[in-house]
N, C-alpha and C positions, 0 to 999 in steps of 0.2 A: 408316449407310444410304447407298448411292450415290444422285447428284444424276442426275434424270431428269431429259428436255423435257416437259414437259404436252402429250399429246394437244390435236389443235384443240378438239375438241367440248368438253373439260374447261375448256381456256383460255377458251375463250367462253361457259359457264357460271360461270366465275368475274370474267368482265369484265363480265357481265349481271347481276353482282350488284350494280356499282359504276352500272351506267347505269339498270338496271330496278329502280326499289325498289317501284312500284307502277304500277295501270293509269294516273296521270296523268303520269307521267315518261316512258311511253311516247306519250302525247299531246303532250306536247311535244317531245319530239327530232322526232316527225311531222311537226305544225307549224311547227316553226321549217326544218326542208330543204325544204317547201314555201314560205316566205317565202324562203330563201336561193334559190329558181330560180324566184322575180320572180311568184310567183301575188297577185293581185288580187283571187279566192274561194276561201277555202276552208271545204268544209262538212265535219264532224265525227262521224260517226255513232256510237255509246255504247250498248253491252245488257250490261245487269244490272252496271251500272257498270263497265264496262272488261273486266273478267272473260271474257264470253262471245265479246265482238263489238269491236275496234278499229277505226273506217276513217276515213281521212284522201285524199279528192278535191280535187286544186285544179286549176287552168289555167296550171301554170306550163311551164318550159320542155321537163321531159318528160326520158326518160332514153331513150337509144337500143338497141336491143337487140344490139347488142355487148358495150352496157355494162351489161346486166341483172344478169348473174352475177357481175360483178365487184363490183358493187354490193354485193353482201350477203358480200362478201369483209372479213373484218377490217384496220384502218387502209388501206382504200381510197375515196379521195375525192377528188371533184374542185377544193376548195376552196383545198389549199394544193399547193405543188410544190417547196417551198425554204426553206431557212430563216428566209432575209428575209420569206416568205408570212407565217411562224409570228410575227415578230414586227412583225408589224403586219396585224393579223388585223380584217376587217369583217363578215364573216360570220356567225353564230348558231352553227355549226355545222365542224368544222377535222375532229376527230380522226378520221373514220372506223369509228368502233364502233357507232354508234347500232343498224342493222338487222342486220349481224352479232350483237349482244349480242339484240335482240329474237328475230330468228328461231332462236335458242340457245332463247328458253323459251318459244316460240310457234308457230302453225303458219302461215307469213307469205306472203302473195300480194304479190306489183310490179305494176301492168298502169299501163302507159305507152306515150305516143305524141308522141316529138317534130313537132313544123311539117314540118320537114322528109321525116317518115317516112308514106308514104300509109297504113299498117298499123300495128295495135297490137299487143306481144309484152307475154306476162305469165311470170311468174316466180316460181316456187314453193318454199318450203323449209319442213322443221321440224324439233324440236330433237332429232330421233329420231337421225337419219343424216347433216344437213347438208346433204344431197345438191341442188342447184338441178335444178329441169327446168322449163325455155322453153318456150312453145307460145302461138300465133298467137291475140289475141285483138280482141275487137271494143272501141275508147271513145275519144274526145275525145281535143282534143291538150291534154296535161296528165299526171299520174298518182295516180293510187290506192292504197295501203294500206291492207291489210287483214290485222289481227291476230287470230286464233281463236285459242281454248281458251288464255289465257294462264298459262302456269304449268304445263299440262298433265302437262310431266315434272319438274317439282320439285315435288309434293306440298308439302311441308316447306315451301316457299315461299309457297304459294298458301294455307292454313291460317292465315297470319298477315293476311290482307287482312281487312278491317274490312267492315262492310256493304254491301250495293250502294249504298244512301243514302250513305253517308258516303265512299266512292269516288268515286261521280259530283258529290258535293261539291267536293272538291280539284281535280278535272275542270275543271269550272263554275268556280273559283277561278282557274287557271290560264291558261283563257283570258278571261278578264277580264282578266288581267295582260296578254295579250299581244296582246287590242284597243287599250287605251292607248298600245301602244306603235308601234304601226301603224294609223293612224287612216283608211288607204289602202286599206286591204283590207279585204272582208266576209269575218267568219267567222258560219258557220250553224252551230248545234248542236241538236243533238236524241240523247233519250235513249227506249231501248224504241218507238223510231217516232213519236216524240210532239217538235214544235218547242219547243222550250225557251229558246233563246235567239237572236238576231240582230239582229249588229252590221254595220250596214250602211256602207260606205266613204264618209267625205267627201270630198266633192272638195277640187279644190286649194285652192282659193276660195270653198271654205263653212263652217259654220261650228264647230268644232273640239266647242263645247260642247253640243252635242245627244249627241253619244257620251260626253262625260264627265260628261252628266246624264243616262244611261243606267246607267252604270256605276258614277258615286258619288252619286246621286241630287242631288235639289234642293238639297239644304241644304248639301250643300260647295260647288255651281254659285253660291249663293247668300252664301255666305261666302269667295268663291276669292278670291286675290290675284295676281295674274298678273307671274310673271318675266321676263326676258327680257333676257341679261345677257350679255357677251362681256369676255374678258380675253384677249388674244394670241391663242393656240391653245386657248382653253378655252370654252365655251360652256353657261351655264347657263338654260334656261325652263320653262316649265310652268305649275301654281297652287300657291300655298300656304294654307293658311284658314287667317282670323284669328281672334284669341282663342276670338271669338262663335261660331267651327263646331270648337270644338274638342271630342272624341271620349273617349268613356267605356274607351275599348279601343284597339287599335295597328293598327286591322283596313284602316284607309283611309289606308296608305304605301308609297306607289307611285316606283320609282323605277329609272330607265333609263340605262344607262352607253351610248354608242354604241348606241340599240336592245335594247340586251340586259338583261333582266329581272336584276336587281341586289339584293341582302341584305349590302352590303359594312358591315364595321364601322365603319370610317372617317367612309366618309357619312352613317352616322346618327348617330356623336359629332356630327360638326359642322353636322347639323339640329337634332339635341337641342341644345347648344352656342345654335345660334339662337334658338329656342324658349325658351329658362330663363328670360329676366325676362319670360315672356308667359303663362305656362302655370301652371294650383295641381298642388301635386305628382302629385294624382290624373286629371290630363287629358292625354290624348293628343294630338299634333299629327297632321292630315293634309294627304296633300300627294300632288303629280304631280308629279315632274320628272325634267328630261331632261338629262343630262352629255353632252357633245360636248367627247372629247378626241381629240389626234392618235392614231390606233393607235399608233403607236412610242412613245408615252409611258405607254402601262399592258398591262399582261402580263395575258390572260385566261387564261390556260394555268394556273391556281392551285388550282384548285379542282375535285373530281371533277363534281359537276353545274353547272359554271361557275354558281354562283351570288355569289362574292367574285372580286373582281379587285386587281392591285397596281399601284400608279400607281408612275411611275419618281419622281416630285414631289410626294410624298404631303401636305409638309405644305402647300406652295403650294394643291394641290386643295382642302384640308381647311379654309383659311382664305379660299379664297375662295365655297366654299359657306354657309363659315359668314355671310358678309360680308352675302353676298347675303340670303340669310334672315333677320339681325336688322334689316337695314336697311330690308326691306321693310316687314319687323310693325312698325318704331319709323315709316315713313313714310306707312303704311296711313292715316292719315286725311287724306292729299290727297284733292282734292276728286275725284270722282266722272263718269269720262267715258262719256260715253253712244255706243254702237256700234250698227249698224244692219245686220241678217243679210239680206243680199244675197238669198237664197232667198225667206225670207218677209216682208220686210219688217220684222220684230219688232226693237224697241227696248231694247237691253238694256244694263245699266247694269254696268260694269265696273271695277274697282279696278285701277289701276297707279300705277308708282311710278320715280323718278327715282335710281339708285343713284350709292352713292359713289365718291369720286374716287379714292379705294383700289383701286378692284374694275375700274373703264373710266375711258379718258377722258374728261374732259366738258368744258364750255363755260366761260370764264371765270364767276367770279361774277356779274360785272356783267350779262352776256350771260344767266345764269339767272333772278337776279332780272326783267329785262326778259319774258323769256319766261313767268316765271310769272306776271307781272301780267296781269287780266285787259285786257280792250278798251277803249280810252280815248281818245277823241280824238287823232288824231296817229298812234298805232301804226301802224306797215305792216303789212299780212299779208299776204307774199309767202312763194313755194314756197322759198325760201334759210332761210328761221325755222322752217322744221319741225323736231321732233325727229331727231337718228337714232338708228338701231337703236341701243338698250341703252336709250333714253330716253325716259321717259313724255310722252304727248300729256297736255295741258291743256286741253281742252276743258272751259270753265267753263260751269255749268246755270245761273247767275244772274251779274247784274250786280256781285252785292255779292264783294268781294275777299277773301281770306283773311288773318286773321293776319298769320300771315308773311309771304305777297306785300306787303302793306302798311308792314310795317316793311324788308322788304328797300326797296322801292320810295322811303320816305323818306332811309332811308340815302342813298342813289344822289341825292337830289335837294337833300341837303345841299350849299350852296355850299359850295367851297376857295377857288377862284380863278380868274380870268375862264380860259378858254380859245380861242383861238381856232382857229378849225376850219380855216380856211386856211394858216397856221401849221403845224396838226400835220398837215396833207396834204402841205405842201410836205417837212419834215423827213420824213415816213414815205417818199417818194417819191428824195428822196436817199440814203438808209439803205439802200432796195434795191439801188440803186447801186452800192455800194460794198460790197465784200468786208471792209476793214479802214477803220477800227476795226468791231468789234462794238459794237452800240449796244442796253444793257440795258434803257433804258426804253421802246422799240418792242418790246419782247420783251411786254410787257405790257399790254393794254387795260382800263380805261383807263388811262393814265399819272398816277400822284401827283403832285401839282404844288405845290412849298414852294419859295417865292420866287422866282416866277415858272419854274422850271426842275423837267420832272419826272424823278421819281424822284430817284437816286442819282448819274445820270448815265451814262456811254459807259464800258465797259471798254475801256484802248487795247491794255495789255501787261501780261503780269509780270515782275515785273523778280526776278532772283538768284532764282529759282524758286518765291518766296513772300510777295513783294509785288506787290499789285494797282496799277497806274498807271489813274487813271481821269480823263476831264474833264470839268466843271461851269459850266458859264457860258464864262466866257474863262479858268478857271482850271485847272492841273493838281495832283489830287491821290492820295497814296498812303497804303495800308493795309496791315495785316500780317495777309493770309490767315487766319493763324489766328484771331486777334481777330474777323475776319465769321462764321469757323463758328460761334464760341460765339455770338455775338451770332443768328445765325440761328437755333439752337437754342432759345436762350430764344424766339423767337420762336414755331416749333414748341411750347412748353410754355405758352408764356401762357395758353392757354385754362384753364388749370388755376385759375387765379386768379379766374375767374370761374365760367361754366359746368359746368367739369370738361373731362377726357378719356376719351377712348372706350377703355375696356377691350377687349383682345383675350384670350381665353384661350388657352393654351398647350395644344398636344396633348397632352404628357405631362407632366403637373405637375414643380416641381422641389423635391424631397425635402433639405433641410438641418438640421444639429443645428445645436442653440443652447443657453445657457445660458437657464437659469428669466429673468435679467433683461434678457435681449434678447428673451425671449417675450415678458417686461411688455410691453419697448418696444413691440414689435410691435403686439399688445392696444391701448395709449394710444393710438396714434397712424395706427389703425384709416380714421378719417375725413379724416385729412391724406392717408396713401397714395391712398386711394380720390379725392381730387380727380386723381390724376395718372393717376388707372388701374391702381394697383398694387393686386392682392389676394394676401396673404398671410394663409393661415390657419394657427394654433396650432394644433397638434397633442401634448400631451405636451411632451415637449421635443423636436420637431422642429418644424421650420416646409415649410409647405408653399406653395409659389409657385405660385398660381391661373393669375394674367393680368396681363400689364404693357401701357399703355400702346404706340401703334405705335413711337414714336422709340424704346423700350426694345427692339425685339423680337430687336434684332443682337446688342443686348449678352450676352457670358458671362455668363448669372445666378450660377455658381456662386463667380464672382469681385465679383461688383456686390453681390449680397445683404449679404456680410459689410463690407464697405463702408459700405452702406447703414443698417445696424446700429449702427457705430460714428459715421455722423452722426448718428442719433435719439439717442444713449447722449451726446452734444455739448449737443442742443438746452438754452435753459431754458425749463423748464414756467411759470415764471411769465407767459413772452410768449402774445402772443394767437394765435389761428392762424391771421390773414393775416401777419403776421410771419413764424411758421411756413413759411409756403406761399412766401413772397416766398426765405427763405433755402434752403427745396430746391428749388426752379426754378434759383437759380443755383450750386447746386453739382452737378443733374441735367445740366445745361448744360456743366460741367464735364466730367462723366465723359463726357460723349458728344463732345467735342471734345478730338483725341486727335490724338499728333505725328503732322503728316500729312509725306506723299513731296513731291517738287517737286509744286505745282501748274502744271495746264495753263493756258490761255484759258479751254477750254472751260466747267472746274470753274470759275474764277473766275465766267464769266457766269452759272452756274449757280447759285453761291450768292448774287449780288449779287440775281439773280429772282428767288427766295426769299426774302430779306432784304425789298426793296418786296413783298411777297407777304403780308408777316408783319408788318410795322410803317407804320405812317402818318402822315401830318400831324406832329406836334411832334414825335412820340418818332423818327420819320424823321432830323428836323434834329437833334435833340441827339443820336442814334448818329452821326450826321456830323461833330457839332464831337468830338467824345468819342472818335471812332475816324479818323478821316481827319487827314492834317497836309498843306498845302497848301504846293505846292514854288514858293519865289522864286525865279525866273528873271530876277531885274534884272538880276542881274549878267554871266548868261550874255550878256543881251539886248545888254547893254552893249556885252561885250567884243567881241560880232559887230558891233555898227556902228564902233566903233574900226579891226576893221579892213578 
């Protein structure tokens, strides 16, 4: 059979089957090219559920009647013009098919009126002949569509729609979704001439949660946890509900990439992901939020009713959504700050939370602890001790201190060692001074102080590309690079010894065989992994690698696993399991301190601030005599005054 061109009228009945699946797919390509030409109202008018009657009125910028007939031209749009447009797209709207595929199986009016234009032209097609005819009409600067008899000439098509109820359902569904996400613009709807719904625009400055207790009622307003998070180029807020407003169904998950109505797989693994130690199997989580990435870093162009998108940094996105939302539910019961709606006066009490040091950066500890204690004689409160953006305000509702603020607060008040304040101004104040040496322990506030000298001391050089020269007192002393990585690391893992470590889970599990008695191992030693963060689950004779601790997350697991095996398959069972625990910290320690290249200054300073970051007081000084060798210069001293 010879290969033909598809007639237009065909092409654009078969392109209308990929954009038009029902009357709400046509409500939203409407909607969203009214938001993309900056409308501020739009009202929606609905008969016999989509079916009879489409119309979409806004105030936006309005289409020119040159540009009427081109309009309803298939991939014609004003949106992109270049490649570079295509990959990094802001808009709702790029391809150009929307009202060509509509007016394929519909009988379609345009009537628009640019600012500029003293007169309105309307614009007519249907899915008969294609044919456009213009003529001069009367309305507003803005424009209007209007879709009759939808389906008209596809029978076949129109047979499969579902009732007028359950049409103007998905309807009503849909723009629900696309008030959240534009919280700027009134949408009006009404269905058979009857108001139905109206979502009225907050201002800039008001208050966000009247429309999102419009739309998910009380009880998620009422259980929300409010995000609001930033990593480089990435940007995550909105609400999340805790445990207490969690959902019998998946009905209230709301969630926006760049504005745009979102169903990606990714970010509900790595919601679900956050959710799992919070949730019984049978609850659902609900949630608002809102993704802000750079356009150049995810490709909308993926999906026929752009509902999935592809990040260029999938698993970065995916672990930093995840961060956000476990850390929120694990920090949900900070205390309780109370906000006050500018409009009405009302008092409403609001959940936020202070995210990890993984996900933004944040304020020394010392600096947190300070800030979360409440009011106490002495404190300053000046505009310099505010939170910033990413960080929870602490407005405390009572005198009495939390927990935690209290034993952070004791910590911090623990004597070491006198200091004096004029001392460490005069030293900070020469350290700017001067370009060289770098001085590690001004790198850190507060500074450690063992034997009158804090921290570690001043990095000067390194020397043969992997010994640190550093000085302490009147003395100079040197270390072998390598020996501080590992020594840092253990520091990174110590918490294991106590506390535990924070599990991350891996996007895609990793799948390895094993013998039946490296599955035992595995099995025993269950509760030891799990202080480090490690989950591995038994599968048959496979093993399957959950979630590793952060300092694991570089490493090849498919090389560290068997590894890992063969030290359990070492241990003896008759030792305790802080023994246990004390010997895989420092062989974890091991594996992650690996032949490095010359080191620079810079890594030197960088591990030496880590190192005081991770160790203190005694265990400070005995890594010092343990790793530092302290260089005699008599003789040097000597020989220079001899001559």
């Amino acid at each position: 059979m010879a290969i033909e061109i598809l007639p237009a009228r065909l092409a654009n009945q078969i392109a209308a089957g990929e954009v038009v699946e029902r009357p709400a797919s046509v409500v939203k390509e409407l909607v969203e090219n009214s938001i993309d030409a900056g409308a501020t109202r739009i009202d929606v008018d609905i008969e016999k559920g989509g079916s009879k009657l489409i119309r979409v009125r806004d105030n936006g910028v309005g289409i020119s009647k040159t540009d009427l007939q081109l309009a309803l031209s298939r991939h014609a749009t004003s949106k992109i013009h270049s490649l570079d447009d295509l990959e990094a797209i802001m808009s709702l709207g790029f391809r150009g098919e929307a009202l060509a595929s509509v007016s394929a199986v519909s009988r379609l009016t345009i009537t628009s009126r640019p600012a500029e234009q003293q007169e309105a032209w309307s614009a007519f097609a249907e899915g008969r002949d294609m044919a456009v005819s213009v003529k001069p009409a009367a309305h507003p600067v803005g424009c209007t569509v209007e879709v009759v008899d939808l389906f008209f000439n596809t029978p076949a098509r129109r047979k499969f729609l579902r009732t007028d109820k359950t049409e103007f359902s998905h309807i009503d569904e849909l723009l629900r979704r696309i008030a959240l996400s534009r919280f700027d613009i009134t949408i009006n709807l009404r269905h058979n001439g009857t108001q139905v719904r109206q979502y009225r625009r907050i201002p800039e400055k008001g208050d966000p949660l009247r429309r999102l207790k419009a739309i998910c009622g009380q009880k998620f307003v009422d259980h929300a946890l409010r995000i609001d998070l930033t990593h480089h180029d990435m940007a995550l807020r909105g609400w999340i509900c805790t445990p207490d407003g969690a959902r019998q169904q998946n009905d209230m998950q709301h969630c926006f990439v760049n504005q745009r109505m979102m169903k990606d797989k990714l970010i509900n693994h790595a919601i679900r992901q956050g959710y799992e130690q919070s949730l019984a199997p049978d609850q659902y989580a609900a949630y608002v939020l809102y993704i802000d990435v750079d356009p150049h870093q995810v490709d909308v162009n993926v999906h026929p009713a752009k509902h999935e998108v592809r990040f260029h940094q999938a698993r970065l996105v995916h672990d930093f959504i995840y961060q956000a939302i476990y850390d929120g539910l694990q920090q949900s019961s900070l205390p309780i700050d109370e906000t006050v709606n500018p409009e009405t006066g009302e008092v409403r009490e609001t959940v936020s939370y202070q995210p990890r040091a993984s996900a933004v950066a944040t304020d020394h500890p010392y600096q947190q602890a300070v800030n979360a204690f409440p009011a106490y004689p002495g404190k300053q409160s000046t505009e310099s001790s505010r939170p910033a953006k990413g960080q929870a305000s602490r407005a405390d509702r009572s005198s009495t201190p939390s927990k935690q603020a209290t034993q952070a607060y004791q910590r911090l008040m623990t004597p070491r060692a006198a200091v004096h304040t004029d001392d460490a101004k005069d030293e900070a104040t020469s350290n700017e001074q001067s370009s060289s040496p770098v001085s590690v322990s001004t790198c850190m506030a507060p500074a450690k102080i063992v034997s009158g000298q804090p921290g570690l001391g001043k990095v000067l050089a390194v020397i043969d590309q992997h010994y640190v020269l550093m000085s302490w007192g009147e003395d100079l002393w040197l270390a072998d690079h390598h020996r501080l990585e590992s020594w840092r690391h253990q520091g990174a893992l110590q918490p294991a010894l106590a506390e535990g470590l924070v599990t991350q889970p891996l996007l895609i599990p990793q799948r390895l065989s094993a013998s039946a008695s490296e599955c035992d191992a595995i099995s025993h030693y269950q509760t030891l992994l799990g202080q480090f963060g490690i989950h591995i689950r038994v599968k048959g004779q496979q093993l399957m690698v959950m979630s590793v601790c952060q300092p694991l997350r570089q490493q090849n697991l498919q090389a560290f696993v068997p590894a890992l095996l063969n030290f359990l398959g070492g241990l003896d069972p008759s030792q305790s399991n802080p023994v246990h625990r004390a010997n895989l910290l420092g062989w974890l320690a091991k594996q992650l301190t690996v032949a490095s290249d010359p080191v620079s200054l810079a890594q030197a300073v960088q591990t030496v601030s880590e190192i005081e970051q991770y160790w203190q007081g005694e265990a400070l000084e005995k890594g010092r005599q343990r790793l530092f060798t302290r260089l005699d210069l008599t003789s040097a001293i000597e020989a220079l005054q001899h001559d």
